[in-house]
N, C-alpha and C positions, 0 to 999 in steps of 0.2 A: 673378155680377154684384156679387153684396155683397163678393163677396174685391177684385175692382177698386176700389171705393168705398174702399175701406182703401188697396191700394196705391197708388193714383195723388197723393192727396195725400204719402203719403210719399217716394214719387218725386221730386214737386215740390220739397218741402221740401230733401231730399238734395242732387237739381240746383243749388239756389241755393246751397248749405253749397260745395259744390264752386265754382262760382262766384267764392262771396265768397273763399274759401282761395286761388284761382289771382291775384284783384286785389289780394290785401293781398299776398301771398308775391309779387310782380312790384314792387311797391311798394317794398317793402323792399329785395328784392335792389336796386332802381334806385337805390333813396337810399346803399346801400355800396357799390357799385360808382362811385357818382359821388365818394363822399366818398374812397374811395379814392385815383381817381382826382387828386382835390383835393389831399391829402394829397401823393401821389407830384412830382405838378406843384411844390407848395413846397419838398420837398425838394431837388429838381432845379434849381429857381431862383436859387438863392441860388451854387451852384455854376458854373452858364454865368454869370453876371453878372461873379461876381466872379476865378476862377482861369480860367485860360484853360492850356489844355493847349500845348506846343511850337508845333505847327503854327499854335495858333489865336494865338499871340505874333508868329508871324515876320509871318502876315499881316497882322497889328495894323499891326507896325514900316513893314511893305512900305508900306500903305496911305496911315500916314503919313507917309514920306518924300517919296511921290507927291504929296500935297497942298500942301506946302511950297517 
């Protein structure tokens, strides 16, 4: 009984250390993965806006002919 008396709060304590280590490490991963994410999307933006590859010019042209 006295050996339980010692493990079980250590148990407890353990459990919550794992716990807190699985909500901060999920936290973090979310915040780089988002920033990443952020990151990637700016890079990419600036590209579709402004340079338009062959295809995406002809249908530019097509589009506006059509409207005129």
């Amino acid at each position: 009984m006295e050996f339980l008396a010692i493990i079980i709060p250590i148990a407890y304590v353990f459990a919550g250390a794992c716990v807190a280590y699985a909500i901060i490490r999920f936290a973090i991963v979310h915040a780089l993965r988002q920033s990443r994410n952020e990151a990637r999307i700016e890079r990419h933006l600036p590209k579709a806006a402004t340079w338009l590859d062959g295809d995406e010019r002809r249908l530019l042209e097509i589009s506006n002919t059509t409207q005129d």
